[in-house]
C-alpha positions in Angstrom: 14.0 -24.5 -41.0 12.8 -25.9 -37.4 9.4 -27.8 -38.1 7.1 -27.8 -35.0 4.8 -30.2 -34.4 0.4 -30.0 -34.0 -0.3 -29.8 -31.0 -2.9 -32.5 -29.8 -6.3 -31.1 -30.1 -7.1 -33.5 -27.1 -4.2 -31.9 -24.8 -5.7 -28.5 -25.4 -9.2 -29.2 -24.9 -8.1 -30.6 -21.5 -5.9 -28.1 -20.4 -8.3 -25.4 -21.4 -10.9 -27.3 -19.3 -8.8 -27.4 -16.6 -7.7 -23.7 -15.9 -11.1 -22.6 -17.2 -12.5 -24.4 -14.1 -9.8 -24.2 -11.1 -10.4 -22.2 -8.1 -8.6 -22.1 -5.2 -10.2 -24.2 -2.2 -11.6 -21.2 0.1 -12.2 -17.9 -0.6 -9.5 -16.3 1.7 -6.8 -18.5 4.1 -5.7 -17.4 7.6 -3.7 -20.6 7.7 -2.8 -23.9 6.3 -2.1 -25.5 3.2 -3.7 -23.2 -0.7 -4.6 -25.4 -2.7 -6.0 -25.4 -6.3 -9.0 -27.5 -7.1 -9.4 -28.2 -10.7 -13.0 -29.4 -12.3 -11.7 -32.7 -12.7 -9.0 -35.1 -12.3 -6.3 -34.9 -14.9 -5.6 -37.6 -17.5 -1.8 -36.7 -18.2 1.0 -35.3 -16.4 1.3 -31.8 -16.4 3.8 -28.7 -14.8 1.6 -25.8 -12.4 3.8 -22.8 -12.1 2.3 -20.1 -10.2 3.8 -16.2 -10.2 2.7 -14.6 -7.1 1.8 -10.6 -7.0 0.9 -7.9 -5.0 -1.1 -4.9 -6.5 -0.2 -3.3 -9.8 2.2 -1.1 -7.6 3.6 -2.9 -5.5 7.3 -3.1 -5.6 8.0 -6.4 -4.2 9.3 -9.1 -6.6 7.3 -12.0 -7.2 7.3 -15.1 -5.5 7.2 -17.9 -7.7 5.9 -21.6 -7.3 6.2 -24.7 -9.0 4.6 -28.4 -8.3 3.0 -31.3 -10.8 -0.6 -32.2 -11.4 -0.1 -36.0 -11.8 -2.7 -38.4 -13.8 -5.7 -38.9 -11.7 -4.6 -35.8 -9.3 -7.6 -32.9 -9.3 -6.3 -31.5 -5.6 -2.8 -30.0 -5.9 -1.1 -28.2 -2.7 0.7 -25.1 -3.9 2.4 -23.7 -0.7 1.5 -22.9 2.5 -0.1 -19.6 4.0 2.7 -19.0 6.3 4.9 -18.6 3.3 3.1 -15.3 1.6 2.6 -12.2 2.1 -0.7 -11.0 3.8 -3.4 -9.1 2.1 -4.9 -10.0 -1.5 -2.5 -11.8 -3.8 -3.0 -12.3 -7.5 -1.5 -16.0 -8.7 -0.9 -16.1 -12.2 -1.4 -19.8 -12.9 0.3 -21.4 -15.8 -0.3 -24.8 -17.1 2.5 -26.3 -19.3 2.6 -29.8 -21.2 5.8 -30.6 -23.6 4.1 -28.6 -26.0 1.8 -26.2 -24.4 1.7 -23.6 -21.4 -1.6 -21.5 -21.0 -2.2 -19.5 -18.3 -5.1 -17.5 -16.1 -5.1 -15.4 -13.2 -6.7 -16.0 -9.8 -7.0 -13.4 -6.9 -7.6 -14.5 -3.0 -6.7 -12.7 0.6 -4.0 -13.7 2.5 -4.5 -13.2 5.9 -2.3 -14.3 9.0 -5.0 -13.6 11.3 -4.3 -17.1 13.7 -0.6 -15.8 13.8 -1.4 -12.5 15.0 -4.6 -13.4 17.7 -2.3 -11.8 20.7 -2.7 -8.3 20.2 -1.1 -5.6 22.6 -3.1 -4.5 25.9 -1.9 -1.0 25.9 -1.9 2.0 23.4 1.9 2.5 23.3 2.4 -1.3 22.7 0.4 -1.3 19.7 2.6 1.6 18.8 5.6 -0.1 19.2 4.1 -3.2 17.4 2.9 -1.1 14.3 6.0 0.3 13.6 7.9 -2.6 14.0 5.4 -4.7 11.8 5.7 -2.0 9.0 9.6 -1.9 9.6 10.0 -5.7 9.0 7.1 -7.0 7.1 5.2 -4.1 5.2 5.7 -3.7 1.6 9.4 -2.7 0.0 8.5 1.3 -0.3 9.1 5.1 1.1 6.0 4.1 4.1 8.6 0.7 4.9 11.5 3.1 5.1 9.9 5.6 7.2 8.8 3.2 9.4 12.3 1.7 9.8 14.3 5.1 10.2 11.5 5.6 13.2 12.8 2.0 14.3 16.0 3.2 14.4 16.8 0.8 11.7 19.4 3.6 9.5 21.1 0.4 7.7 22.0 -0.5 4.3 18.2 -2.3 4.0 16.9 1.2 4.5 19.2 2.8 3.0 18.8 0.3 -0.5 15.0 0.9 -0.2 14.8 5.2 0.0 17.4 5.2 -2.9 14.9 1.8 -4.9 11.9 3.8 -4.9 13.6 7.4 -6.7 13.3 6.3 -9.8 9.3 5.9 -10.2 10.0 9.9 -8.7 12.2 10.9 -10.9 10.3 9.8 -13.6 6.9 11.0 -12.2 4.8 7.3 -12.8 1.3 7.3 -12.1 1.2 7.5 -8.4 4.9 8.8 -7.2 3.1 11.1 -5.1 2.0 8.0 -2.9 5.9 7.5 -2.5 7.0 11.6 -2.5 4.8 12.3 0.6 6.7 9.5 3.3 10.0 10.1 1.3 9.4 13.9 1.9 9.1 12.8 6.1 12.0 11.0 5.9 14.1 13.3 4.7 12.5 16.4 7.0 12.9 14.1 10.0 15.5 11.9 10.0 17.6 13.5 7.4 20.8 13.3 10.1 20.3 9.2 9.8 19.9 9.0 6.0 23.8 8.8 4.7 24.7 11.9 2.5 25.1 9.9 -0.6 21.6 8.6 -0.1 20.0 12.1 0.9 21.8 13.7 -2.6 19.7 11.7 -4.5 16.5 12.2 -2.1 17.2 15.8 -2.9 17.6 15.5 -6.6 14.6 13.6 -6.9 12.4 16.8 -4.9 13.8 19.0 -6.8 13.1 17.6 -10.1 9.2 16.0 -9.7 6.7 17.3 -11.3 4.2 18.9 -8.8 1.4 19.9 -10.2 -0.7 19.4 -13.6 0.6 23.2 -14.9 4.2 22.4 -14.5 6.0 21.2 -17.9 6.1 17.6 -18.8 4.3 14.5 -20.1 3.5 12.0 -17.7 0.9 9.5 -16.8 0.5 11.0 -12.9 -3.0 11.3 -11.8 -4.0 15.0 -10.6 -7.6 14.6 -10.3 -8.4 12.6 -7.7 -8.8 13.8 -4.3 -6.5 11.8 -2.5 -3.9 12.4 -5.3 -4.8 16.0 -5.3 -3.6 16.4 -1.2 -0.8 14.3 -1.9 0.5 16.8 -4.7 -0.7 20.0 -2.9 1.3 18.5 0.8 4.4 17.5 -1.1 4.8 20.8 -3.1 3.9 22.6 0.2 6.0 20.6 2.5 9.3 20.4 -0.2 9.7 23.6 -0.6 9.4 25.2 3.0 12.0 22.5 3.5 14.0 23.7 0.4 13.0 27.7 0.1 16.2 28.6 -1.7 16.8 25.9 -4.2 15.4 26.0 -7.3 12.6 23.2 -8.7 13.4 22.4 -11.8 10.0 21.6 -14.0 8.5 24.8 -12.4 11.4 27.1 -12.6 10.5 28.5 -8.7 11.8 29.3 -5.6 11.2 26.5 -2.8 9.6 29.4 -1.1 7.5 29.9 -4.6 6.7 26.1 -4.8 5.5 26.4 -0.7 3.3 29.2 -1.6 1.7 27.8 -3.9 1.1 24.1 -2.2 0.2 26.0 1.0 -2.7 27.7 -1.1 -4.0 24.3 -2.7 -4.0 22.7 0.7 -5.8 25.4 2.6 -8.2 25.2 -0.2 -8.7 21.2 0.1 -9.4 21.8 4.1 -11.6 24.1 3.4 -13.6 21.9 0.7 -13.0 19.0 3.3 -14.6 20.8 6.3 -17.2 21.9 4.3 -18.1 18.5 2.0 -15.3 15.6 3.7 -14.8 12.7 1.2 -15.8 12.6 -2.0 -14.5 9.2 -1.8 -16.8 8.3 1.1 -16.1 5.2 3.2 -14.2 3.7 0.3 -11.4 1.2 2.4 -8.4 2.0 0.0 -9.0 5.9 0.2 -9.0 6.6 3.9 -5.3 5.6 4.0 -4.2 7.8 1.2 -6.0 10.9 2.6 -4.1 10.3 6.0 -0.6 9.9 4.3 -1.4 13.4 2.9 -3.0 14.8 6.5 -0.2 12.9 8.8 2.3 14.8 7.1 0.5 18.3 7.7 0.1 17.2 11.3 3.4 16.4 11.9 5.7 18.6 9.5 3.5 21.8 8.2 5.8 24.9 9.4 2.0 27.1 9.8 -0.1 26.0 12.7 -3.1 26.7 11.4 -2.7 23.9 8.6 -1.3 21.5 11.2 -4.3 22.1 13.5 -7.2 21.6 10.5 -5.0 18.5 9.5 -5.4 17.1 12.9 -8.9 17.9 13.3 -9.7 16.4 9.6 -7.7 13.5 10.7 -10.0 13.1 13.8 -13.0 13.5 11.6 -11.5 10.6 9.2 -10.9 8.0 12.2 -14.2 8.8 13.8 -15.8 7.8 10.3 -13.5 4.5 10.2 -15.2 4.0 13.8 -18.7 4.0 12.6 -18.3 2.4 9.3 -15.9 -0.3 10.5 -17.0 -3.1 13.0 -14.6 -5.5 15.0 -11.6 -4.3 12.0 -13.3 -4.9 9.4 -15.1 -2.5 7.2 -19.1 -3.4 7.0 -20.6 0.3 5.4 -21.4 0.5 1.9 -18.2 2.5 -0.1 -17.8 4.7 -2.9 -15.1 3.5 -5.2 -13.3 0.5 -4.2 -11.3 -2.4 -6.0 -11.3 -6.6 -6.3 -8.5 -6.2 -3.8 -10.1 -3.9 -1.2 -13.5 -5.9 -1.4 -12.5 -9.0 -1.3 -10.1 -8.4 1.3 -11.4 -7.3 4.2 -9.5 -8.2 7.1 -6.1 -7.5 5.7 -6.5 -3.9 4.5 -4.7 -1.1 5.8 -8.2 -0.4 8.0 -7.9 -3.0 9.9 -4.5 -2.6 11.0 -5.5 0.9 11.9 -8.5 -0.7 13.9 -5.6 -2.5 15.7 -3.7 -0.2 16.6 -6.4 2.3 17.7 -8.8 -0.2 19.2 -7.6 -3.8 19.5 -9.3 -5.5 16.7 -8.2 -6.3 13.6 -5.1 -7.7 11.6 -1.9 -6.3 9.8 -1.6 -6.9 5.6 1.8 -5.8 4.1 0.3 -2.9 2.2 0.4 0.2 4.0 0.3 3.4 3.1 -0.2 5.3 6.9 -0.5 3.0 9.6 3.1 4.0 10.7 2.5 8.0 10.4 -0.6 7.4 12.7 1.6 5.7 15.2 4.0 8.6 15.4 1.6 11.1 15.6 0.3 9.0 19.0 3.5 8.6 20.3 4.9 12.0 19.6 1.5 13.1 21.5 0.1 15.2 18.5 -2.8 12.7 18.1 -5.1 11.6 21.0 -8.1 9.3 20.5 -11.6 9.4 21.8 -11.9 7.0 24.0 -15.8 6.9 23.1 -14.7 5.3 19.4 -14.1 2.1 21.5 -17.5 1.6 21.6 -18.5 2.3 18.4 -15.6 0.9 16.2 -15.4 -2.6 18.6 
């Protein structure tokens, strides 16, 4: 029988003390050194481990970080900006003695805003510089892919990513829809560049999601939102015009069935969003999500009619970022939002699309249509007022 020893009542009062009062130096970083300041100096040596994270999807592993808080030491350097990922990052901070490790978690933006001052002159460089920054530095996902197979970058990376993100598809987890929608463009688009092997288990995966709340199964997908309601209704829609003859599997239809049925549930979200736009009004993580849903309309609905709504309701959605928005940054009162969308204002999504539409603003690593908005402009199915300048800078 292993006896373990008391811990010392003095130890844990301090260590408690210590994490209950750290805080990270500023409230967001754009450069230079993060450091953690603690409420005072410590007494004894101890271990700071810190577990980097994105979101509670995100896909990209975590980065972890180790240094000492010496004796007398109440300032501790934990890495440098220039080695994380942009947008807001949630440390979990662990304190460990010989005997003890305790731990808390601390959010704070990440922005690279000094390393990306220079932004493109011209329309079709910012383009260029969108896709490529979602190619090479957005987030591991389906948006990352797409943006690389529009790169031209059909490698094994790409290839390891659109075959990493099936299985949270295949097993329907609370927003797989987010990931369905750019997989779905992938495969319409550049299906000749995605390696058969690869585009059997694409396939499988269509064919087998659950689209819709009155299909069979027990999942923990969210229908009810609007953004995850377009998102549903464009990927049933979109899947199986692309698919009519195969059969999908929790429904038991035709493609053309499943299209029929998404084509329906669209028209009737335009026509609720012509008539009432967002019910998520000016909230900075939602804009993005509608125009993954309304990018794909635009640029791969087989009926006109939907792609020309799309485009206008897409119009509508960037003239609203415009007037709520100010020099990339969004300064209107939202509807439902998050810690990571409020407190991090000039790495959202927004203000990369305020970059690429108007010059202002600064590129995160989350991203969820900055790189379908770039190939609607380039493929000329997307043109901008060029009053929004104005308003949005």
């Amino acid at each position: 029988m292993t006896m373990v020893s008391p811990v010392c009542a003095s130890c844990v009062a301090e260590m408690e003390a210590l994490l209950e009062g750290v805080s990270f130096e500023y409230s967001a970083y754009n450069h230079g050194d993060i450091n953690l300041c603690f409420p005072a100096p410590a007494t004894r040596p101890l271990t700071i481990a810190c577990r980097v994270l994105g979101d509670f999807i995100s896909l990209d592993s975590p980065i972890e970080l180790e240094t000492e808080l010496r004796p007398g030491q109440q300032i501790v350097r934990i890495a440098n900006t220039a080695q994380l990922p942009a947008d807001f990052r949630n440390f979990v901070i662990t304190l460990s003695s010989e005997e003890l490790s305790i731990s808390r978690t601390l959010g704070v933006e990440i922005c690279h805003a000094t390393a990306q001052q220079i932004v493109p002159e011209t329309l079709a460089a910012r383009i260029a510089e969108a896709l490529y920054t979602v190619a090479t530095q957005g987030e591991y996902g389906s948006v990352k892919a797409l943006a690389r197979l529009a790169c031209g970058m059909a490698d094994e990376e790409t290839h390891a990513m659109l075959e990493g993100v099936l299985p949270s598809v295949l097993d329907c987890h609370d927003c797989a829809d987010f990931t369905l929608v750019p997989l779905l463009w992938c495969r319409i688009a550049w299906g000749d560049a995605i390696a058969p092997a690869t585009q059997e288990k694409i396939d499988a995966a269509i064919l087998h999601f659950r689209y819709w709340m009155d299909e069979p199964g027990n999942d923990v997908q969210w229908y009810f939102s609007e953004n995850h309601a377009l998102l549903f209704h464009t990927a049933a829609y979109l899947s199986g015009s692309f698919f009519p003859q195969a059969t999908f599997v929790r429904a038991n239809r035709s493609g053309s069935q499943q299209a029929a049925a998404g084509k329906q549930r669209v028209l009737n979200w335009l026509t609720h969003f012509e008539s009432c736009e967002m019910a998520e009004w000016n909230s900075a993580p939602y804009f993005p999500v509608d125009l993954k849903g309304l990018t794909a309309l635009a640029a791969l609905s087989p009926d006109a009619d939907i792609a020309a709504r799309s485009g206008r309701a897409i119009q509508r959605l960037i003239e609203q970022i415009a007037r709520s928005c100010h020099q990339g940054m969004l300064t209107a009162s939202q509807w439902r939002s998050y810690e990571h969308t409020l407190r991090a204002g000039r790495s959202l999504e927004l203000a990369a699309i305020s970059r690429l539409m108007w010059g202002k603003g600064n590129y995160g690593c989350r991203f969820h249509a900055l790189p379908q908005l770039a190939l609607l402009l380039r493929d000329h199915c997307l043109t901008l007022d060029p009053a929004l300048v104005e308003v949005a800078v």
